[in-house]
C-alpha positions in Angstrom: -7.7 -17.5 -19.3 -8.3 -15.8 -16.2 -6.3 -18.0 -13.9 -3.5 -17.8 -16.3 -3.3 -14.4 -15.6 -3.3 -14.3 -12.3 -0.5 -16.8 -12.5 1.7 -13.9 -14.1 2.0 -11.9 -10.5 2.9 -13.2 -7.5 1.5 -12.0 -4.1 3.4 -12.6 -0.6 2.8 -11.2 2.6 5.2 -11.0 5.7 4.5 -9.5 8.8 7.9 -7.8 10.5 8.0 -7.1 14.4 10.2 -4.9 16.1 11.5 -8.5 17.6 10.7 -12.1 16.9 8.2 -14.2 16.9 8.6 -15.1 20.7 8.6 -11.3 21.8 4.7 -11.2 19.9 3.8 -14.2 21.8 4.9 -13.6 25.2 4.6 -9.7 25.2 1.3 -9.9 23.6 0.0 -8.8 20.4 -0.4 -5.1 21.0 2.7 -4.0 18.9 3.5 -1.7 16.0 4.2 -3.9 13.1 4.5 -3.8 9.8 2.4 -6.0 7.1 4.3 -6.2 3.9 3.5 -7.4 0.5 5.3 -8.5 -2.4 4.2 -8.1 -5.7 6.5 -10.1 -8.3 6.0 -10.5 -11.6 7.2 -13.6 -13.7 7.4 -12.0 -17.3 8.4 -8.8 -18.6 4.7 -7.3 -18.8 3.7 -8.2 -15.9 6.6 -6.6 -14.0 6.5 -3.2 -16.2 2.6 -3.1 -14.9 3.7 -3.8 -11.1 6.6 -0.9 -11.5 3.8 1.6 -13.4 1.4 0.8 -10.7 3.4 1.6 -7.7 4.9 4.5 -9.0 1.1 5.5 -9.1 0.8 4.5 -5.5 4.2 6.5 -4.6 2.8 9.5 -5.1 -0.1 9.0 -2.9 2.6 8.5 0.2 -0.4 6.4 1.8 2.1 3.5 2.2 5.7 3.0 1.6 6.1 1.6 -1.6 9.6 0.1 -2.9 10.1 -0.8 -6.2 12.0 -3.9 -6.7 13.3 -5.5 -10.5 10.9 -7.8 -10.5 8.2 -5.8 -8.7 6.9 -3.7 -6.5 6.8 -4.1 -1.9 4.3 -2.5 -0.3 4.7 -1.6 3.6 2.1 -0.8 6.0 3.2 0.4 9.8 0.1 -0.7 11.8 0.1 0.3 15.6 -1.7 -3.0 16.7 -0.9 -6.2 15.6 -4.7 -7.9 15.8 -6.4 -10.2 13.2 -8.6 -8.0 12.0 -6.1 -5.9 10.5 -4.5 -8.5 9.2 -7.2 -9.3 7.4 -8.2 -6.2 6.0 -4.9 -5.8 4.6 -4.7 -9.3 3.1 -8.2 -8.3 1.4 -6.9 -4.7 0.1 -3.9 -6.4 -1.2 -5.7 -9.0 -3.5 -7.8 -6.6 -4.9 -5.0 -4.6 -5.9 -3.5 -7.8 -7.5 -6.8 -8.0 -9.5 -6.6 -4.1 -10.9 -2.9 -4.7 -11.3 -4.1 -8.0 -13.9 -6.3 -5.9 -15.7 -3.7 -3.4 -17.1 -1.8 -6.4 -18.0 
């Protein structure tokens, strides 16, 4: 029952340079960038939780939060582009997909 719920939201990250993938690579990773997640739902619940939840996380102004039909994108400008960061955010993001499933 639990995976079938999880199956309801869908969770993609991006990562968006101020160039291309070549200008990370051969100017090095020390750039502002912004890690971005996508929360889409695939039924009508699902996506009236992710639209509730980030107009909860709107008025916080922590991140920059767009609300989408099917969903919710959440934007983080980081200064340094490094692993660790990457991770971090990839961690905070799940477990927001897990509180997200439990108000489904």
């Amino acid at each position: 029952m639990k995976k079938n719920k999880e199956s309801r939201i869908d969770l993609r990250f991006a990562l968006i340079g101020p160039g291309t993938m070549w200008n990370l690579l051969y100017e090095g990773m020390d750039q502002r960038v912004n890690l971005r997640s996508t929360f889409r739902g695939k039924d009508e619940e699902s996506v009236n939780a992710l639209i509730k939840f980030g107009e909860i996380l709107k008025k916080k102004n922590d991140y920059d939060i767009n609300i989408k039909e099917d969903g919710i994108e959440i934007n983080n400008i980081i200064p340094i582009n490094d692993f660790e960061n990457g991770e971090n955010w990839t961690k905070l993001m799940n477990k927001l997909k897990l509180e997200i499933i439990k108000m489904i």
